[in-house]
MARNUTOR-932478 format. One line per 5 residues: number of its first residue (from 1); their letters; for each residue x, y, z of N, C-alpha, C. Coordinates in Angstrom, 3 decimals, decimal comma, always signed. Each point is the difference from the previous one (the first is absolute). Layout:
<sites>
NUM> A> X Y Z X Y Z X Y Z | ...
</sites>
This chain:
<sites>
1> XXXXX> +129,671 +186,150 +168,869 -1,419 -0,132 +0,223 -0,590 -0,985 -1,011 | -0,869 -0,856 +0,524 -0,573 -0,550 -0,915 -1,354 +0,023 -0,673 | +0,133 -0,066 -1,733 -1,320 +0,517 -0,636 -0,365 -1,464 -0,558 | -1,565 -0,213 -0,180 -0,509 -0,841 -0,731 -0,959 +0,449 -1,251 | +0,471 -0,643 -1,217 -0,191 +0,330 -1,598 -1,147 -1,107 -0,092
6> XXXXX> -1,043 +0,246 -1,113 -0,621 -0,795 -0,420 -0,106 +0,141 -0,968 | -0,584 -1,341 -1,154 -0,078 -0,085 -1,445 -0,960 -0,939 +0,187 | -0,970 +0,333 -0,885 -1,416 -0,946 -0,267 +0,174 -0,580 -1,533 | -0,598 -0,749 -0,164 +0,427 -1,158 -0,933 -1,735 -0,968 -0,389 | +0,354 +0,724 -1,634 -1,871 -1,099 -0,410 +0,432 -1,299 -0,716
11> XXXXX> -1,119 -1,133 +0,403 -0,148 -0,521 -1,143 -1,025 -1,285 +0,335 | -0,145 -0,169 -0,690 -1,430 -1,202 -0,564 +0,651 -1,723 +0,517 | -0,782 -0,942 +0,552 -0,087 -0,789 +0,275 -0,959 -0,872 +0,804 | +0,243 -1,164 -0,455 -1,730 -1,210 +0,007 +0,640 -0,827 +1,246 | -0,780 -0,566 +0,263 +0,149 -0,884 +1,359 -1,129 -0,841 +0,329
16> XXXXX> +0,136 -1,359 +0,707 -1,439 -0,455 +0,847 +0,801 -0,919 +0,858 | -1,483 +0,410 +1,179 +0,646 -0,746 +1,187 -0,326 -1,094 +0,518 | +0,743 -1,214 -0,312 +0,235 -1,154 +0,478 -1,113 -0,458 +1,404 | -1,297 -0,573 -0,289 -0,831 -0,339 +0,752 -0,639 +1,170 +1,185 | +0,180 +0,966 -1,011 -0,663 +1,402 +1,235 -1,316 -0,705 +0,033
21> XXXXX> -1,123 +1,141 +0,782 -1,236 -0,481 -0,319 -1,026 +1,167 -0,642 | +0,383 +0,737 -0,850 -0,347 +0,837 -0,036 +0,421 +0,095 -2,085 | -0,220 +1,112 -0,605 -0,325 +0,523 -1,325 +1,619 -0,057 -0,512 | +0,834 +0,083 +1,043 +1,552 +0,057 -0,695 +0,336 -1,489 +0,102 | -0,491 -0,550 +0,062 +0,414 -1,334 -0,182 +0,249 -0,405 -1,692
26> XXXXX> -0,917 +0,927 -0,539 +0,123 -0,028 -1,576 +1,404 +0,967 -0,148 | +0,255 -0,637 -1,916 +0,630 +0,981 -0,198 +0,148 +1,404 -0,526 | +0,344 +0,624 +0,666 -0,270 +1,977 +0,052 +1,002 +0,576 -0,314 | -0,185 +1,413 +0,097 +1,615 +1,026 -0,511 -0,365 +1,215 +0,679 | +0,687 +0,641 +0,493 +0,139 +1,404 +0,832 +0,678 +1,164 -1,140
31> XXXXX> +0,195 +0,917 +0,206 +0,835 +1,002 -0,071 +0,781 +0,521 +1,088 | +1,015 -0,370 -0,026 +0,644 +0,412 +1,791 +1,140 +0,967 -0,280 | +0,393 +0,587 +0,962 +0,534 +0,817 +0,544 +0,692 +0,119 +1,326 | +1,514 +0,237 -0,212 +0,918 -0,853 +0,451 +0,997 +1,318 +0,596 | -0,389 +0,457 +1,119 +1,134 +1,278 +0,578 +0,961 -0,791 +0,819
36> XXXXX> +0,924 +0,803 -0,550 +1,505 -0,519 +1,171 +0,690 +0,661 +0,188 | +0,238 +0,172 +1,690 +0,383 +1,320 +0,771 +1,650 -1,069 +0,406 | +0,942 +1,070 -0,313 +1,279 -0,001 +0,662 +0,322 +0,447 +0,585 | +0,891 -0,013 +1,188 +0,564 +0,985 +0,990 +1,645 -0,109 -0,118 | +0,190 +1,049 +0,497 +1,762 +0,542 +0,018 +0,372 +0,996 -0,286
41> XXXXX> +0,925 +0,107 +0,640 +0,746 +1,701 -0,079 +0,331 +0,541 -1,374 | -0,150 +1,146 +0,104 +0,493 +0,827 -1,475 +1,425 +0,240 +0,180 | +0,434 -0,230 -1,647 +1,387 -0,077 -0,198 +0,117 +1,697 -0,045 | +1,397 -0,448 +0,864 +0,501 +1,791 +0,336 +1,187 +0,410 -0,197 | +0,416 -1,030 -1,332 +1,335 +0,300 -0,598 -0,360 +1,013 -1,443
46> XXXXX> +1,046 +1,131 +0,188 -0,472 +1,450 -0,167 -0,045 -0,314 -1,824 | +1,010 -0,476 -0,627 +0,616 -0,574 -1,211 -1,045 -1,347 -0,322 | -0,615 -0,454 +0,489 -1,473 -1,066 -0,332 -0,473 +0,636 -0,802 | -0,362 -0,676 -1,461 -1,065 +0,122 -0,651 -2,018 -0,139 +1,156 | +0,516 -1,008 +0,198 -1,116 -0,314 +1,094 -0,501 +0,690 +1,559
51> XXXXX> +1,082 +1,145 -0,239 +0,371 +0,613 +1,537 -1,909 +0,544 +0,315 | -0,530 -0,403 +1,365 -0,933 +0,262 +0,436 -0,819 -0,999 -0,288 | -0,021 -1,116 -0,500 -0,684 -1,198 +0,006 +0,417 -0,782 +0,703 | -0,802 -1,001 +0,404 -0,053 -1,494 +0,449 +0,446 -0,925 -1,075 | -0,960 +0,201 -0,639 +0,077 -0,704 -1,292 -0,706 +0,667 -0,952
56> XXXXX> +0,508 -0,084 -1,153 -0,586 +0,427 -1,430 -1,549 -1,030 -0,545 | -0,979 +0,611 -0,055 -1,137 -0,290 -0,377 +0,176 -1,040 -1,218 | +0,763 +0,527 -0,642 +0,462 -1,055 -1,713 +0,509 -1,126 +0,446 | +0,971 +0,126 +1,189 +0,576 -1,309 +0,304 -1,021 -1,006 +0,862 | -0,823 +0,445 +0,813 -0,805 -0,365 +0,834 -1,183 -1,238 -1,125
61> XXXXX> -0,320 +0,995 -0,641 -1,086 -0,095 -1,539 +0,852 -1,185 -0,938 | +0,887 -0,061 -0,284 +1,207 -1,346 -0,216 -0,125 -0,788 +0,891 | +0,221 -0,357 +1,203 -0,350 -1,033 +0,626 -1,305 -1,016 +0,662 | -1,126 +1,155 -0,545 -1,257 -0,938 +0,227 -0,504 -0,312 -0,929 | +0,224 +0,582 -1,100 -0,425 -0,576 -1,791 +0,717 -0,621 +0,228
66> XXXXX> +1,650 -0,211 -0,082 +0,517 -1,442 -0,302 -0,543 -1,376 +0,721 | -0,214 +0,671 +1,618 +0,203 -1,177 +0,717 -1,549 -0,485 +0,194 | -0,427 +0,952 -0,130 -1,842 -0,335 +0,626 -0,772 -0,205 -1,187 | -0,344 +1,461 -0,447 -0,847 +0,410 -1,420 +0,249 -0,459 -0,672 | +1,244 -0,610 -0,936 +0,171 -0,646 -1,163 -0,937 -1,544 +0,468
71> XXXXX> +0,345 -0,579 +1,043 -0,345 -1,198 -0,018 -1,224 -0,601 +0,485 | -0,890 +1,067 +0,245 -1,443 +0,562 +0,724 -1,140 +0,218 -0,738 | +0,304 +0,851 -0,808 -0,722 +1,317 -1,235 -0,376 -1,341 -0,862 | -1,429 +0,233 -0,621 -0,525 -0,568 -0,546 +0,088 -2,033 +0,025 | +0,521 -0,044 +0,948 +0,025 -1,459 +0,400 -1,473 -0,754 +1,059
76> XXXXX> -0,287 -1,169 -0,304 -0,690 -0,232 +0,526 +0,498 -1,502 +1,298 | -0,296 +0,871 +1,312 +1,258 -0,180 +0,957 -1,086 -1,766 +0,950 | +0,145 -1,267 -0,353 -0,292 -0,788 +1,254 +0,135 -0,476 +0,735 | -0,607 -0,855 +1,472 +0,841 -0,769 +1,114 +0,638 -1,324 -1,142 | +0,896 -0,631 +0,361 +0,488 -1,097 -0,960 -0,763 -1,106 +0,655
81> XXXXX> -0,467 +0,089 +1,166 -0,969 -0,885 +0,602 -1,254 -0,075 -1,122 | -0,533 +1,172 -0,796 -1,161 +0,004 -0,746 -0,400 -0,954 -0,921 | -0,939 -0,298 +0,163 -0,433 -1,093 -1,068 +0,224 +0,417 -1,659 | +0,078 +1,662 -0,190 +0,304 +0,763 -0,977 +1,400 -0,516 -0,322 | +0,761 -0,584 +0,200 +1,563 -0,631 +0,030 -0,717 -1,031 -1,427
86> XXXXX> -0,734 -0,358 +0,353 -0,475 -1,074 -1,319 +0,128 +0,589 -1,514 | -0,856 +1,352 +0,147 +0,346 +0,842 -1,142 +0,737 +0,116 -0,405 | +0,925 +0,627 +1,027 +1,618 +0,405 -0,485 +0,745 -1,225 -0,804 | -0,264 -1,331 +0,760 +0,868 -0,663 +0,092 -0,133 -0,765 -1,977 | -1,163 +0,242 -0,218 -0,403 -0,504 -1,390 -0,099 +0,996 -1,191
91> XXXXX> +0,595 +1,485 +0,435 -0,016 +1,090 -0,462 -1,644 +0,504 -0,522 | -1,032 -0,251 +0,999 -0,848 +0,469 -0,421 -0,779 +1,500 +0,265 | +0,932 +0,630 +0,855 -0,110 +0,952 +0,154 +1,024 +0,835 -0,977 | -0,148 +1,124 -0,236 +0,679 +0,446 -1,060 +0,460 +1,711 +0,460 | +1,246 +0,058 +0,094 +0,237 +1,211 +0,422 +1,012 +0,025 +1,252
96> XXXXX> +0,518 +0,511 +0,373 +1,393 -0,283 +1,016 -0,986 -0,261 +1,665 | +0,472 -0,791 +0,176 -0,410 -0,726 +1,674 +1,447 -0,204 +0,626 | -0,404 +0,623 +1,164 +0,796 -0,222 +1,195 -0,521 -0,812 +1,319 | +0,577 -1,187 +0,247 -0,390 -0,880 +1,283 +0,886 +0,650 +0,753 | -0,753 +0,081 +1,598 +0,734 +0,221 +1,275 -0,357 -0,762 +0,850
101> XXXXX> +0,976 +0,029 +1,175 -0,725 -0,718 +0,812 -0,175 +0,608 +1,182 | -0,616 +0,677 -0,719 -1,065 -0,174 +1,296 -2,070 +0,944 -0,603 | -0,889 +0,302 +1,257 -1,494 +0,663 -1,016 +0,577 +1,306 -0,561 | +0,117 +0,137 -1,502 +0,501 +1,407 -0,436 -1,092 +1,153 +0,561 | -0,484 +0,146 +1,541 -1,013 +1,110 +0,505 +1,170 +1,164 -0,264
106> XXXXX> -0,546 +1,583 +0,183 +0,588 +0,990 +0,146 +1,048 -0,354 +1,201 | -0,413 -0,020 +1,062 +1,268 -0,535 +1,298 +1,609 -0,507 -0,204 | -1,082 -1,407 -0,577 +1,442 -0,760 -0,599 +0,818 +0,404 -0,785 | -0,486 +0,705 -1,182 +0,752 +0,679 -1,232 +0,736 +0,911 +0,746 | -0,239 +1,148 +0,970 +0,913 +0,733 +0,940 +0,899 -0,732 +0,367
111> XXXXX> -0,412 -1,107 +0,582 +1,330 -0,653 +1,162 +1,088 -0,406 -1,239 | -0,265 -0,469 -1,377 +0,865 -0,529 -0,964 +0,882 +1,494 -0,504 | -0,844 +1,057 -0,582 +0,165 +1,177 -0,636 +1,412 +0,261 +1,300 | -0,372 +0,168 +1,202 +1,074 +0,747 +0,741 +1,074 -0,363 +0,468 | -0,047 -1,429 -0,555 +1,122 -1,009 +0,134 +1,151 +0,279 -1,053
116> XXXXX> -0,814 -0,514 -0,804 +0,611 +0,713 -1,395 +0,681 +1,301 -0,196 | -0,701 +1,252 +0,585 +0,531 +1,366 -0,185 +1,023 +0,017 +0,948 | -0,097 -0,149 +1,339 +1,007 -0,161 +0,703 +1,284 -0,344 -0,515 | -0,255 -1,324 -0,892 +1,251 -0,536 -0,078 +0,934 +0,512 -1,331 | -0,760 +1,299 -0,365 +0,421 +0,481 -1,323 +0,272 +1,725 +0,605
121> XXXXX> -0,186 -0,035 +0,591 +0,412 +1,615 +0,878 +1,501 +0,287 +0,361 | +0,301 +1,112 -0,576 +1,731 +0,144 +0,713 +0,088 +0,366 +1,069 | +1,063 -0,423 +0,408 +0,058 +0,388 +1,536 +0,377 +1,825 -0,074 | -0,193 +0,062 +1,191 -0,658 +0,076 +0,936 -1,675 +0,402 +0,211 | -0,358 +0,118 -1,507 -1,279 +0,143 +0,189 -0,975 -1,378 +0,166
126> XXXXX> -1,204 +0,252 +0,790 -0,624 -1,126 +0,453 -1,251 +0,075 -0,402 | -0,872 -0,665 -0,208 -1,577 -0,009 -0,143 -0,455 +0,346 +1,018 | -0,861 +1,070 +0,221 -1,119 +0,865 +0,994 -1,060 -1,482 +0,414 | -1,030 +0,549 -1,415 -1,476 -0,550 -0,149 +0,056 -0,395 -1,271 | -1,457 -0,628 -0,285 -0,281 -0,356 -1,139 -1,462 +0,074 +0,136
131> XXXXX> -0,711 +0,459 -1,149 -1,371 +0,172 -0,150 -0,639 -0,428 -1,383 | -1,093 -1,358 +0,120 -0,329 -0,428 -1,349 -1,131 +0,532 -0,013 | -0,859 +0,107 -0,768 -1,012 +1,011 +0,066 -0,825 -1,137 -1,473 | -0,988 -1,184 +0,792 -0,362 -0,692 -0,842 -1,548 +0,642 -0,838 | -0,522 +1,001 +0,497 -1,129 +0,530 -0,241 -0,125 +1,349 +0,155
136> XXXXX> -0,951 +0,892 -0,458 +0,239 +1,346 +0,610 -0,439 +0,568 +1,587 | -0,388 -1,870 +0,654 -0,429 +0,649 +1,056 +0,219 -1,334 +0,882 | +1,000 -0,617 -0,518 +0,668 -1,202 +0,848 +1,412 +0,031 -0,385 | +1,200 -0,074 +1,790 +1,435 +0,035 -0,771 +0,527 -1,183 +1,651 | +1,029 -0,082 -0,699 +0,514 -0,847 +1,392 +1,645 +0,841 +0,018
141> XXXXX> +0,676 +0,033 +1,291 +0,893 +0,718 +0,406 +1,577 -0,913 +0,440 | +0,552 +0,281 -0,033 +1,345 -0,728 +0,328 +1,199 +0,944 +0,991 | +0,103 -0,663 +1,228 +0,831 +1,538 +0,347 +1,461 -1,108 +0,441 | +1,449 +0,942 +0,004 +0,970 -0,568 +0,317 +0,125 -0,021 +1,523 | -0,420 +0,588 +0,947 -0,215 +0,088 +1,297 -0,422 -0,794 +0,614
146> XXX> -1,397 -0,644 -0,853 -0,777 -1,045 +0,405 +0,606 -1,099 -0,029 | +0,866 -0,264 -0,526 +0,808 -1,447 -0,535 +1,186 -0,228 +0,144 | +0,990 +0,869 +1,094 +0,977 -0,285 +0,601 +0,344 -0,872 +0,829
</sites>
């Protein structure tokens, strides 16, 4: 049978969006919040330390700090299209920056985040969903169903 686990995940990060028309066009910072649901069968080998899990929460919690959160958390994330590239590029911004390419919106950061986790997941377990949660009353959603 199959169960799906989740682990939520905080942390702080700045952003602006590349010719929006609107107040985020400046540069800003969220507090976000970052759940990620796995699916897969529980191990039902009797002699498992792990017996009755999918996966172990610690191990799960290891792979999105390494792969996501370490490189996320307190960074201030822009399009490399941004005219903000100038800053970077003369070190006048001060403090760890990450260029992407593409608008770092909540959306996009999903479509990157689940790329990433995916590709750090053991088999046979797979990524469910993903839920960023950029505000306490704005989140954007990511499902594996949707994107087959």
């Amino acid at each position: 049978m199959k169960v799906r686990v989740t682990k939520t995940f905080h942390f702080e990060m700045a952003h602006a969006l590349y010719g929006y028309d609107g107040p985020c066009k400046n540069i800003h910072g969220h507090s976000y919040q970052l759940s990620v649901t796995v699916i897969g069968e529980t191990n039902s080998e009797n002699e498992n330390p792990k017996q009755g899990m999918i996966m172990d929460f610690s191990d799960l919690k290891k792979i999105v700090e390494m792969s996501v959160i370490s490189k996320f958390d307190h960074t201030l994330v822009l399009n490399k299209n941004s005219p903000h590239k100038t800053f970077v590029k003369k070190n006048l911004l001060i403090g760890k920056v990450v260029m992407v390419n593409y608008q770092p919106t909540s959306e996009n950061l999903l479509i990157d985040f689940a790329k990433i986790i995916q590709n750090n997941l053991p088999l046979p377990i797979k990524l469910h969903h993903l839920k960023l949660r950029e505000t306490p009353t704005s989140y954007a959603e990511w499902y594996a169903e949707d994107n087959t």
